[in-house]
Rosetta silent file (secondary structure, phi, psi, omega in degrees, C-alpha in Angstrom):
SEQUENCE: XXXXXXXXXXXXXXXXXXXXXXXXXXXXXXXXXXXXXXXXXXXXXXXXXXXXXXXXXXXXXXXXXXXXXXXXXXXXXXXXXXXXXXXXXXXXXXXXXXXXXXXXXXXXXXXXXXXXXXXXXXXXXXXXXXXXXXXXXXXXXXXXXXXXXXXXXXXXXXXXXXXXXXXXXXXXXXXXXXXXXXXXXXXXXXXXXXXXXXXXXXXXXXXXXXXXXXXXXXXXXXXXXXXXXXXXXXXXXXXXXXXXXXXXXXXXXXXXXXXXXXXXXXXXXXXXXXXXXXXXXXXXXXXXXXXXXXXXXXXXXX
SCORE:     score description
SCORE:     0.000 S_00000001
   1 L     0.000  -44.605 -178.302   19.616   31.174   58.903 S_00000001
   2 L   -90.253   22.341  161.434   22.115   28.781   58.430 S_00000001
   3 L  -117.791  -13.998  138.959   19.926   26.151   57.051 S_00000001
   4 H   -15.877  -58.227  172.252   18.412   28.120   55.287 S_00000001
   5 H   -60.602  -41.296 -174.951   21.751   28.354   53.245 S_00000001
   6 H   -63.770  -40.808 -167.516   22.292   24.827   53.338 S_00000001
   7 H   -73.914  -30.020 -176.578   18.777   24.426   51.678 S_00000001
   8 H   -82.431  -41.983  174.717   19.614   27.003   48.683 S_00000001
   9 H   -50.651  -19.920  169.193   22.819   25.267   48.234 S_00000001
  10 H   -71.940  -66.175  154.835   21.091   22.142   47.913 S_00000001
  11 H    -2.782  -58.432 -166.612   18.282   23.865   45.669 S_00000001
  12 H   -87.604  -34.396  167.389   21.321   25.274   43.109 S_00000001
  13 H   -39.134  -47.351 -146.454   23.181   21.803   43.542 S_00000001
  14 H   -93.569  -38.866 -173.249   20.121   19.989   42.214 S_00000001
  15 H   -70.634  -41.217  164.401   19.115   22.639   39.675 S_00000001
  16 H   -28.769  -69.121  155.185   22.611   22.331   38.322 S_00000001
  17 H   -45.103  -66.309 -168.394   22.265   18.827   38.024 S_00000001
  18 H   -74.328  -20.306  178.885   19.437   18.464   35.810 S_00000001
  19 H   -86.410  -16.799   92.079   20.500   21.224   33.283 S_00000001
  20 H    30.575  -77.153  155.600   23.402   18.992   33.088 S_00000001
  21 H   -54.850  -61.821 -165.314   21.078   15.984   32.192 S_00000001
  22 H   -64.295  -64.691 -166.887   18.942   17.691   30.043 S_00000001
  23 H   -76.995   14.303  157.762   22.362   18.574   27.939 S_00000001
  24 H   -96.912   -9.282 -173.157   23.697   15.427   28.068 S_00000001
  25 H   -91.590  -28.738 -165.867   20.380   13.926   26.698 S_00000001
  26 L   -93.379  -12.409  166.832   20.503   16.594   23.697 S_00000001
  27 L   -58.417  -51.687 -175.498   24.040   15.503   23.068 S_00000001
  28 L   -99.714   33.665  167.078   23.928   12.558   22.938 S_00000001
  29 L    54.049   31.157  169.773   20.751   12.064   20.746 S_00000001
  30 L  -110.642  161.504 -133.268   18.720    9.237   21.897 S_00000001
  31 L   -85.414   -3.712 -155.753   16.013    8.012   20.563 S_00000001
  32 L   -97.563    3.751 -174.351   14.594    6.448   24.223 S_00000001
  33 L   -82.902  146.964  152.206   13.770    9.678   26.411 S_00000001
  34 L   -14.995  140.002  153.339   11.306   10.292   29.076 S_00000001
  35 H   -58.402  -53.124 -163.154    8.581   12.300   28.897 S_00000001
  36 H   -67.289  -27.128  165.089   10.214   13.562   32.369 S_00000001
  37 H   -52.572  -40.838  176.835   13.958   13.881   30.364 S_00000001
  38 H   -77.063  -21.741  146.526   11.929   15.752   27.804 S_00000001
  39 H   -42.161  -50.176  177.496   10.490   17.805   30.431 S_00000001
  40 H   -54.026  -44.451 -174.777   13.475   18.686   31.627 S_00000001
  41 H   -72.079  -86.423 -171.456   15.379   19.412   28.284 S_00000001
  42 L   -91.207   44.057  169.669   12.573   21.993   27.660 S_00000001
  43 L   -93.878  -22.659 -167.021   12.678   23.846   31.075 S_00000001
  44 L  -129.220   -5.811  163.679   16.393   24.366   30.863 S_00000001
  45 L   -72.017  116.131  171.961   17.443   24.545   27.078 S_00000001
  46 L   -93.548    2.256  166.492   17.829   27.260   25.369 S_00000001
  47 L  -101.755  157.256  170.491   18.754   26.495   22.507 S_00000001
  48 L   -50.480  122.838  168.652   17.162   24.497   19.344 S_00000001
  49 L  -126.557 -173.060  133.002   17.281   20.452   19.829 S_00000001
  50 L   -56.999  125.191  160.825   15.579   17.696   17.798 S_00000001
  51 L   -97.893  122.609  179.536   12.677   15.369   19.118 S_00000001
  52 L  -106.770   15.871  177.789   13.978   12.342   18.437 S_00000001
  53 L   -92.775   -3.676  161.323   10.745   10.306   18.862 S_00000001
  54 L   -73.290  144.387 -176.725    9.723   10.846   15.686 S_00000001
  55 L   -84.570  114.849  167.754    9.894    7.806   12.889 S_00000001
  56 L   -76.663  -50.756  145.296   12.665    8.207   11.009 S_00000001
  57 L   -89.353  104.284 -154.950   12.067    5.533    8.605 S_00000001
  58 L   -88.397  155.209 -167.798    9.039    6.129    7.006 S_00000001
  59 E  -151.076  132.289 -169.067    7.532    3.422    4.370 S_00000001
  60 E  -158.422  146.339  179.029    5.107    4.757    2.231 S_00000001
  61 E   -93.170  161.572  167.788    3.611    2.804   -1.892 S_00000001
  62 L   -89.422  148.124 -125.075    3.847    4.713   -4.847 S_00000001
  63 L    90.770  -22.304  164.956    1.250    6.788   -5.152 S_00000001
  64 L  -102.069  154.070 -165.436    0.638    8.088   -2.142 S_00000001
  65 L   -89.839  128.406 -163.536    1.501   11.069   -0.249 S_00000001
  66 E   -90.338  139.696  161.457    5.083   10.208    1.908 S_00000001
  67 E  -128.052  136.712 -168.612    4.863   12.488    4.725 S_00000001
  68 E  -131.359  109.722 -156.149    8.382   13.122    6.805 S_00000001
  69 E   -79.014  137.662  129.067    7.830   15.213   10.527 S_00000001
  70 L   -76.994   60.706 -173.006   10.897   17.039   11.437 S_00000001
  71 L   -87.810  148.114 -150.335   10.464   18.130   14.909 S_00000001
  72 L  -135.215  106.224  179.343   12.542   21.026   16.315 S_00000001
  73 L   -95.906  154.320 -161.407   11.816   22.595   20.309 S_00000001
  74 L    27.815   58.811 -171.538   12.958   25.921   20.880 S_00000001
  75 L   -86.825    2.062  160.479   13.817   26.768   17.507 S_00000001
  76 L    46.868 -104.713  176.088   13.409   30.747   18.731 S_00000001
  77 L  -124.517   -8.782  144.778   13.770   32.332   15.019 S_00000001
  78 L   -13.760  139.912  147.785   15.693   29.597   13.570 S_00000001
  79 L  -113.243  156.233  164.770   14.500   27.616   10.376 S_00000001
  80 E   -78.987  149.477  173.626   14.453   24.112    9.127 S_00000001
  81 L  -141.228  112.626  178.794   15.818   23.725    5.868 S_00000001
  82 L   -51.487  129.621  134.573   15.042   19.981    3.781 S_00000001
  83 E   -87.186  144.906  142.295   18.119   18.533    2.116 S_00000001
  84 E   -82.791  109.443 -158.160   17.911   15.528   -0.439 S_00000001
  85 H   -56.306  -54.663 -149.073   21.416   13.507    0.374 S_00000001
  86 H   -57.533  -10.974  169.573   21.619   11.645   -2.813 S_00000001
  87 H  -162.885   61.948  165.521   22.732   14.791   -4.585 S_00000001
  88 L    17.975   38.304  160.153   22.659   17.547   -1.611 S_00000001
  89 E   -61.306   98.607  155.446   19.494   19.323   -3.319 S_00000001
  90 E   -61.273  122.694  177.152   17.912   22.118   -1.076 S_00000001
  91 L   -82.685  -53.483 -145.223   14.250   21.363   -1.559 S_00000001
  92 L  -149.070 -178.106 -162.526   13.167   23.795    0.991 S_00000001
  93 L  -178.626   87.666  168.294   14.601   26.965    3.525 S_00000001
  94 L    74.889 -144.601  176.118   11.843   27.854    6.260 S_00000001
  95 L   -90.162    8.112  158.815    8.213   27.432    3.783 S_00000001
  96 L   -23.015   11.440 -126.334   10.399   28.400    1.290 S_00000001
  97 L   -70.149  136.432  175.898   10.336   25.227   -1.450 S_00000001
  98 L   -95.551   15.348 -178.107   13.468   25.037   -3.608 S_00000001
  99 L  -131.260 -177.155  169.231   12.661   22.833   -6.630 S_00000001
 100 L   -77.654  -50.143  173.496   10.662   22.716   -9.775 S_00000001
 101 L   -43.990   79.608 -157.528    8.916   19.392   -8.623 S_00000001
 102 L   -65.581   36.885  179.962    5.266   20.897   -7.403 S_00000001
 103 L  -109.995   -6.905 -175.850    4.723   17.337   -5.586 S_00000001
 104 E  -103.923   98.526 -173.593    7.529   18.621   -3.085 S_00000001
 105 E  -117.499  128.937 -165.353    5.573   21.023   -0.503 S_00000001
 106 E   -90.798  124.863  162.162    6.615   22.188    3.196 S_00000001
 107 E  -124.386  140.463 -178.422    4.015   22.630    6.093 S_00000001
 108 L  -144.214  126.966  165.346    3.845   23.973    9.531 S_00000001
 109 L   -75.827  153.342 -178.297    0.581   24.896   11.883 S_00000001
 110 L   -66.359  152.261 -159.147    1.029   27.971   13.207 S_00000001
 111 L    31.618   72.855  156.426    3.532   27.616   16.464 S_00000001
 112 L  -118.897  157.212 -172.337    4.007   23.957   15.852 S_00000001
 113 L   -90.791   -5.517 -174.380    7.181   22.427   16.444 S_00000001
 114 L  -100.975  144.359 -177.533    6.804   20.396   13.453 S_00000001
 115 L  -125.914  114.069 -159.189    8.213   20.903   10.158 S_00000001
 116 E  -118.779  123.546 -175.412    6.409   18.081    7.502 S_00000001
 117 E  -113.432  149.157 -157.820    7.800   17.711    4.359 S_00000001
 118 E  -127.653  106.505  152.182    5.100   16.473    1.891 S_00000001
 119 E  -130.551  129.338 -169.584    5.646   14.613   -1.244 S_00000001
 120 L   -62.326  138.202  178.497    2.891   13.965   -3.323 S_00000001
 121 L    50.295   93.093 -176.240    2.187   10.777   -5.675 S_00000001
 122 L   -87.431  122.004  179.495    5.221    9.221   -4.497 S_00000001
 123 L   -91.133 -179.806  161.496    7.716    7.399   -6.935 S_00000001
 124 L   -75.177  -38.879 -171.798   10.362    4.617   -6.082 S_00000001
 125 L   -44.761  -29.558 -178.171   12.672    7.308   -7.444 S_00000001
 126 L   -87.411  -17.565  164.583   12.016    9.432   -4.438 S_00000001
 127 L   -44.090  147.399 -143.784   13.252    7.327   -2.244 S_00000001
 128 E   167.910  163.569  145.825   16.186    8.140   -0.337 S_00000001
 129 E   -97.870  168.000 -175.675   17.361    9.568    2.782 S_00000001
 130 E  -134.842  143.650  174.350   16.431   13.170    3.565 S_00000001
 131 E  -139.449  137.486 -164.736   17.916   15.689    6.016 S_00000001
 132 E  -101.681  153.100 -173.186   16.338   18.077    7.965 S_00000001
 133 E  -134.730  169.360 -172.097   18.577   21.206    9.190 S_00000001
 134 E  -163.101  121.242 -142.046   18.808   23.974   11.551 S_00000001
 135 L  -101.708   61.760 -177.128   20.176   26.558   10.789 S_00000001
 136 L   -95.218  173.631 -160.281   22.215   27.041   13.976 S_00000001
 137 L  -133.796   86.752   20.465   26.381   27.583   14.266 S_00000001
 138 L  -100.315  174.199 -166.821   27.226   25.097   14.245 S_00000001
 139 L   -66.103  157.261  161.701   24.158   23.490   11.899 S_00000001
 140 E  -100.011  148.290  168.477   21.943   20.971   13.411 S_00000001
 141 E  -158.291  121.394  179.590   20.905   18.047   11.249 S_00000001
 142 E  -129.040  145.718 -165.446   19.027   14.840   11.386 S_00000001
 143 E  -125.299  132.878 -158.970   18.009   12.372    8.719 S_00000001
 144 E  -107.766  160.479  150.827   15.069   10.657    8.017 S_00000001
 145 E  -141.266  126.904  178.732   14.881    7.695    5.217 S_00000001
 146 E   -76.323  123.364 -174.270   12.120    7.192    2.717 S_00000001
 147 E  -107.407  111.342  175.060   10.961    3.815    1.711 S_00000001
 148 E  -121.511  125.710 -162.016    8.972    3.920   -1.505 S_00000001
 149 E  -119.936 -179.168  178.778    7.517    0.637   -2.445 S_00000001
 150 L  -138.284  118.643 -178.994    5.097   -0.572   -4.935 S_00000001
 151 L  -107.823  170.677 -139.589    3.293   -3.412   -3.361 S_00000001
 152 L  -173.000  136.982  173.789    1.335   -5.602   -5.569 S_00000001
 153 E   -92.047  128.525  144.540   -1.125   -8.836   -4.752 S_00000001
 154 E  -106.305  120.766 -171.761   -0.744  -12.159   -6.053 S_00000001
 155 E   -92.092  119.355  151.829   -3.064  -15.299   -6.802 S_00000001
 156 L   -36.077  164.399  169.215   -0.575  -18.491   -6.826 S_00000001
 157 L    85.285  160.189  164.120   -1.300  -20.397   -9.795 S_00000001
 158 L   -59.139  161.870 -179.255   -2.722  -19.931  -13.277 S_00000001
 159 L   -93.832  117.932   73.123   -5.225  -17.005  -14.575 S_00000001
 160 L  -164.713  115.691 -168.912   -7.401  -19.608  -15.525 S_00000001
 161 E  -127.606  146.540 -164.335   -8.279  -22.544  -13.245 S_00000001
 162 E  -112.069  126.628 -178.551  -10.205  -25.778  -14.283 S_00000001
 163 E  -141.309  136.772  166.183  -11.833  -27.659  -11.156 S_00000001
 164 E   -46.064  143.294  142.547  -14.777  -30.898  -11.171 S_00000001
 165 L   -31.366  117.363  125.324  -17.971  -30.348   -9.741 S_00000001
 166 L   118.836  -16.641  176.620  -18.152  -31.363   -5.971 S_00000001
 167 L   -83.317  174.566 -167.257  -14.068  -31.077   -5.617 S_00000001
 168 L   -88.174  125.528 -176.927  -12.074  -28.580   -3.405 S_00000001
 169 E  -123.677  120.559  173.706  -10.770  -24.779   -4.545 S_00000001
 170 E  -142.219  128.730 -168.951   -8.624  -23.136   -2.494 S_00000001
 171 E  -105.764  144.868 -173.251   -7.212  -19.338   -4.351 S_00000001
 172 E  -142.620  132.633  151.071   -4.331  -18.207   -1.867 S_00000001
 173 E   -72.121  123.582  136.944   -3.194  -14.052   -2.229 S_00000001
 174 E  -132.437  152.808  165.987   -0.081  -12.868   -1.440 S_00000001
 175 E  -108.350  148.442  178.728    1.866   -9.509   -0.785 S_00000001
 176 L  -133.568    4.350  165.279    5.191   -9.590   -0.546 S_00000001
 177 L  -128.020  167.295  169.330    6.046   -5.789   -0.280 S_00000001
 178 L   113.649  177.774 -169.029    5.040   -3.029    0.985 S_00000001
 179 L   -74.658  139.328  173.625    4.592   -1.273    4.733 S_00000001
 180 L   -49.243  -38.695 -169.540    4.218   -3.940    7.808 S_00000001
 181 L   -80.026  100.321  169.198    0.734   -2.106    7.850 S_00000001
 182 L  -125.022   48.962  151.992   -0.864   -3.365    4.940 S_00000001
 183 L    79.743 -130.292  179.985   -4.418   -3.502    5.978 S_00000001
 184 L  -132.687 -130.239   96.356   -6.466   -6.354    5.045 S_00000001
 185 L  -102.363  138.247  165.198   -7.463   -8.183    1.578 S_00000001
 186 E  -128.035  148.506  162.359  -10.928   -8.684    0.745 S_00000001
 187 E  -123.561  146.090 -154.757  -12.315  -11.135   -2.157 S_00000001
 188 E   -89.159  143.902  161.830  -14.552  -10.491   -4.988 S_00000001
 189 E  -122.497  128.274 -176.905  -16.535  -13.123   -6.871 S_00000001
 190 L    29.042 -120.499 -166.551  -17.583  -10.485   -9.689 S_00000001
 191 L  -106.165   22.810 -145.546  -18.511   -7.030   -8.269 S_00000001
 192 E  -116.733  117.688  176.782  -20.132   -9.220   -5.283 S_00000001
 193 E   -87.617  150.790 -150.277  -17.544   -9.098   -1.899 S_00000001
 194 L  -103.253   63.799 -178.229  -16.788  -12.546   -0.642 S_00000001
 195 L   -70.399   71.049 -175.443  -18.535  -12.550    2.857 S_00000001
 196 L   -76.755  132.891 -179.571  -18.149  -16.083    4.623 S_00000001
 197 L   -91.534  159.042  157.793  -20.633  -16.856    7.467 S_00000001
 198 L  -128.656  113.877 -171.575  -20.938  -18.882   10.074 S_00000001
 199 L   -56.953  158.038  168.608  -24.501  -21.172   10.238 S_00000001
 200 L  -123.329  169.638  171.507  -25.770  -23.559   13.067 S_00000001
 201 L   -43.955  -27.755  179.731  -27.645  -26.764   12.162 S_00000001
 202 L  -117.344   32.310 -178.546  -30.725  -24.940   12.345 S_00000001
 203 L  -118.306  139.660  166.791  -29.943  -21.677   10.821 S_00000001
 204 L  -115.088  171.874 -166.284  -29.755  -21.007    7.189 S_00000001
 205 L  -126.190  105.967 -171.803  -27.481  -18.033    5.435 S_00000001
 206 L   -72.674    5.446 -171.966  -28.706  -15.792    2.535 S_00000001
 207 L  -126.024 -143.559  -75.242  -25.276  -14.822    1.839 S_00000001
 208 L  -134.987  145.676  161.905  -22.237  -17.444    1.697 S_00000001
 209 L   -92.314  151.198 -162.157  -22.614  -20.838    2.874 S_00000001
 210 L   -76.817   -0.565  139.645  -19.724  -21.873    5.356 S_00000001
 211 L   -45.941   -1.798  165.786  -18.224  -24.332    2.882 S_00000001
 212 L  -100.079  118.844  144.536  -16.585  -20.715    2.137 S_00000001
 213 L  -162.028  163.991 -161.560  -13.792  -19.304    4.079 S_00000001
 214 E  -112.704  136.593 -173.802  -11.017  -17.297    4.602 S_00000001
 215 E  -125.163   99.822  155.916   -7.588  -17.239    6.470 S_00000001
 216 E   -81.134  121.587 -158.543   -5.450  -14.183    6.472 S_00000001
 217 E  -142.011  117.639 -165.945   -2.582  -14.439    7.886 S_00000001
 218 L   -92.246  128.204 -166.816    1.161  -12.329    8.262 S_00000001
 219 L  -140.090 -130.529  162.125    4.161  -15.027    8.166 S_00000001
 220 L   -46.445  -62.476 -158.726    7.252  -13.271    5.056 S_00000001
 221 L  -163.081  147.191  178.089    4.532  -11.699    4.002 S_00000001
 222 L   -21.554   95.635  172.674    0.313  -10.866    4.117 S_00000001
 223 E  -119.281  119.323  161.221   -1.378  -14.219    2.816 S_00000001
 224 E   -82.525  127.228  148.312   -5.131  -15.079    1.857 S_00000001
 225 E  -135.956  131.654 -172.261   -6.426  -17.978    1.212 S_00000001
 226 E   -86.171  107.401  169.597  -10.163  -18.306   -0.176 S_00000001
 227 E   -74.147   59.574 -167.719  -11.589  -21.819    0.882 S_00000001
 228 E   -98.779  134.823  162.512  -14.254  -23.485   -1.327 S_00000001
 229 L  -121.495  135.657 -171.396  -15.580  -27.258   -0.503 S_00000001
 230 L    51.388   70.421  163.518  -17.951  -28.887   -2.836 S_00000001
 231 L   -36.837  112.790  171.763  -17.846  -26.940   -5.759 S_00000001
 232 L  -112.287  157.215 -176.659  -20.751  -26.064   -7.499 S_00000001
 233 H   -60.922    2.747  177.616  -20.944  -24.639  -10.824 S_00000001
 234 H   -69.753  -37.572 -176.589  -22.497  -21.667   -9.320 S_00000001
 235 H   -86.733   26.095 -178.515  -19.113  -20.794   -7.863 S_00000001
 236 L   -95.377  139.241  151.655  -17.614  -20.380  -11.502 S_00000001
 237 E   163.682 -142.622 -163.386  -16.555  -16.855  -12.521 S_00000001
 238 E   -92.251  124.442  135.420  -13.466  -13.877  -11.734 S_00000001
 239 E  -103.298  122.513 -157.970  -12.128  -13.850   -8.428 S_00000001
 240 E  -119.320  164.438 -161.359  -10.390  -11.146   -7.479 S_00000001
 241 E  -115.213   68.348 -163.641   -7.836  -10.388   -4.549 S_00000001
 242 E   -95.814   73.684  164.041   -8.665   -6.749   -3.118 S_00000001
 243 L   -78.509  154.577  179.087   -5.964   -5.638   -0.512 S_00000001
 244 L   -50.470  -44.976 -166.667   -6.534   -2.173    1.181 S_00000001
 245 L  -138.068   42.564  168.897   -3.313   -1.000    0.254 S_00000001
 246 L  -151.836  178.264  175.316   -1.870   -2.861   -2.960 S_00000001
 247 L   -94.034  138.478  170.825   -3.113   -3.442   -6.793 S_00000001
 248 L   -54.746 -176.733 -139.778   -5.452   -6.351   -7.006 S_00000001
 249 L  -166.439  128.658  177.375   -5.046   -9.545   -8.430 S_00000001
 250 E  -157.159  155.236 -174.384   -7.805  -11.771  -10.371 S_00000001
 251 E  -153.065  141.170  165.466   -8.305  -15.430  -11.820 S_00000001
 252 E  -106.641  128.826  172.369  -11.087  -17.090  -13.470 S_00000001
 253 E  -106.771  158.214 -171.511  -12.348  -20.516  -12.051 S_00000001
 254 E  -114.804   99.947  163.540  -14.271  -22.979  -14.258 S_00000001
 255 E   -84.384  148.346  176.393  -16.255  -25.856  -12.093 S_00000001
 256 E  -121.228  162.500  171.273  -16.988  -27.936  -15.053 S_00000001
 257 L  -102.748   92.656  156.845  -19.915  -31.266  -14.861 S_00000001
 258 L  -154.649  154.450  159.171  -16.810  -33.316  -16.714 S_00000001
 259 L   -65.410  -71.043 -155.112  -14.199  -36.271  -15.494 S_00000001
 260 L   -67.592   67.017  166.600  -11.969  -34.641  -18.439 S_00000001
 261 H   -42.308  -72.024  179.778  -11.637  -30.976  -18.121 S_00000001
 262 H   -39.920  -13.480  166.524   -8.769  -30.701  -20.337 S_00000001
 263 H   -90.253  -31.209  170.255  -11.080  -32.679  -22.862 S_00000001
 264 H   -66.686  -22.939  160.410  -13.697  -30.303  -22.650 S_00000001
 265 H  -100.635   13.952  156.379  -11.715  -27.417  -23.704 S_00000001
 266 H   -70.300  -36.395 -174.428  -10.551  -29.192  -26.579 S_00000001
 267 H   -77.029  -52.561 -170.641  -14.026  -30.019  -27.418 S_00000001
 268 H   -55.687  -30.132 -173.914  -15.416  -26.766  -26.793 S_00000001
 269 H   -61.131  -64.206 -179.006  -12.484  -25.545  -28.931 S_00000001
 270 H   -65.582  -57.475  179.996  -13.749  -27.680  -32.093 S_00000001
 271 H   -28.649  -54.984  161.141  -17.220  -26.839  -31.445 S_00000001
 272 H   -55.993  -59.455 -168.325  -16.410  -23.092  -32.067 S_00000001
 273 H   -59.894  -28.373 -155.146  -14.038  -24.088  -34.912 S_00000001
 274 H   -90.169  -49.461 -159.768  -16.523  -26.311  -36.195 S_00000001
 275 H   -70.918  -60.323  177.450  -19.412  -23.626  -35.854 S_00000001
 276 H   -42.576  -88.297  167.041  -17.035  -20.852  -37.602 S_00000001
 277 H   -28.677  -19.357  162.524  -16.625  -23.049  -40.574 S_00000001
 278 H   -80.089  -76.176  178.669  -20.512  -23.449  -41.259 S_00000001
 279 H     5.919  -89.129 -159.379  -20.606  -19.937  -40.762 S_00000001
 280 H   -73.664  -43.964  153.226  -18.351  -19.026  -43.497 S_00000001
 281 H   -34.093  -66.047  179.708  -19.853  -21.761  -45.726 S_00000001
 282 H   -38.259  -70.204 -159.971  -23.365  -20.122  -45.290 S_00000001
 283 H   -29.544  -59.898 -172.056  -21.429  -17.043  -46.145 S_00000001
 284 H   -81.275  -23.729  172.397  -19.883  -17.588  -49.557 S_00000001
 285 H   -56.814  -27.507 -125.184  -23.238  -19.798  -50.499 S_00000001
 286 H  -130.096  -29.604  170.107  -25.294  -17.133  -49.945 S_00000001
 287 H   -67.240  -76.804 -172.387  -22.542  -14.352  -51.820 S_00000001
 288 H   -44.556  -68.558 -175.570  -22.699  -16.942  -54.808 S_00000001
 289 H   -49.210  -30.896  170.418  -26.103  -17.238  -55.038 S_00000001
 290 H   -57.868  -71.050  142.389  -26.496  -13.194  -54.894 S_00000001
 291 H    -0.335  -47.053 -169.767  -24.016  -13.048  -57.651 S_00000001
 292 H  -102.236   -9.523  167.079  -25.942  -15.469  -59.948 S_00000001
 293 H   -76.822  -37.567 -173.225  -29.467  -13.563  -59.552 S_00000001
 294 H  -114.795    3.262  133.669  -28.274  -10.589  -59.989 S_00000001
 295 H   -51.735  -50.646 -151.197  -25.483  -10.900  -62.596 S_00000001
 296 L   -62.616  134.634 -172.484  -26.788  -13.212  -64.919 S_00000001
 297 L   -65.875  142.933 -158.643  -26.925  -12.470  -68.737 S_00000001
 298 L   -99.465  169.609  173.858  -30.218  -11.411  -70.155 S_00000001
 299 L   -95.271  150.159 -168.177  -31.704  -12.811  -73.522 S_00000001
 300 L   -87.731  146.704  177.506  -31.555  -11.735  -76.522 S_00000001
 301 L   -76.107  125.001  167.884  -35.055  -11.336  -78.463 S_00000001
 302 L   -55.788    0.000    0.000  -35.234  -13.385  -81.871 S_00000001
């Protein structure tokens, strides 16, 4: 019997303890708990806390839909209610949406702990922190911040690049914004994606020959660079810079058969000027001569 005693005393010792822990975990907010600390939390809380394993700073381009999870265990009949900081706007109050702005929308599956606030076509403008609340006494609150970026591709160099026959092209992409995840870039030679292979001495390749290729690489910031050796004029046209998740980028290259590029678009330049200028001589010769056939005075009979 009397160890019995000992053993429930242990038993209430121990349970004590951990509701203890569990409310020292929801106190003090951190972001680092256990599954078994979250176990714990909801076996002995009875009140509304915050999952704090959710990403609070979310990075999202404009255009796209930002989505920002609020999650809330044992919220019992409690609601969440969306604040905007920069000027304490209630957006939303349970599925409730508080603005004019239909791009701002609230969602919850039924008995999910998550409360997702959705904004649609995303501007830089929306950017911000946001805070989600509960509406418990005293309130609960936690705050997320929205990163809205506009990332964008770049080809170093001029939109128009002049290179000899049989010399070296190398087009280099960069992003320099935007989410760490920014996918991949692919490149275009006209509507034709830029596939480089790799051949053995006795294999040939109907699609790229391996004097093509490509290095992608993350350093500051997502960098391509498109690799041509021994330029042939075959490789002249638009090349474009097609990341997954940014606005393209495009340049036209010219292999020319010349030492003298830069003389060759002067000359091509007079050729056209030269060619316009017959032109418009045929023109007015051709006016004038209409003009004297069909104008001319007739004679008078004697």
């Amino acid at each position: 019997m009397q160890s019995a005693i000992i053993g429930g005393l242990f038993l209430l010792a121990n349970l004590h303890f951990n509701h203890h822990k569990a409310k020292g975990i929801i106190n003090g907010g951190g972001g680092g708990a256990s599954s078994q600390q979250h176990n714990i939390i909801k076996k002995f809380s009875p009140h509304p806390y915050f999952d704090f394993d959710v990403p609070r700073n979310i990075t999202t381009r404009v255009g796209q839909t930002a989505f920002i999870n609020c999650r809330v265990e044992q919220i019992g009949d409690k609601w969440v209610s969306w604040i905007r900081k920069r000027d304490l706007h209630i957006l939303s109050a349970g599925m409730v949406v508080y603005t004019s702005d239909e791009r701002y929308q609230v969602t919850r599956s039924e008995k999910s702990e998550v409360w997702t606030m959705q904004i649609k076509f995303a501007q830089q403008r929306d950017a911000g922190a946001y805070e989600c609340q509960v509406n418990t006494v005293p309130k609960m609150s936690m705050t997320f911040q929205l990163n809205v970026v506009e990332a964008k591709a770049l080809i170093l160099g001029p939109t128009d690049i002049y290179v000899k026959i049989g010399s070296a092209v190398t087009l280099t992409c960069i992003i320099t914004q935007g989410p760490h995840d920014l996918g991949t870039i692919y490149w275009y030679r006209g509507t034709n994606i830029i596939k480089p292979t790799e051949t053995h001495p006795n294999e040939t390749s109907i699609a790229y020959p391996p004097r093509i290729s490509v290095d992608l690489k993350w350093t500051e910031a997502l960098t391509s660079r498109l690799k041509i050796l021994d330029a042939k004029l075959s490789d002249s046209g638009n090349y474009t810079c097609m990341p997954t998740s940014a606005e393209a980028s495009s340049v036209m290259v010219h292999v020319l058969n010349e030492e003298n590029p830069a003389a060759m678009q002067r000359g091509g330049s007079i050729a056209r000027h030269s060619s316009t200028t017959w032109q418009l001589y045929l023109l007015a010769a051709a006016v004038t001569l209409f003009a004297r056939i069909y104008y001319r005075p007739s004679r008078r009979l004697t």
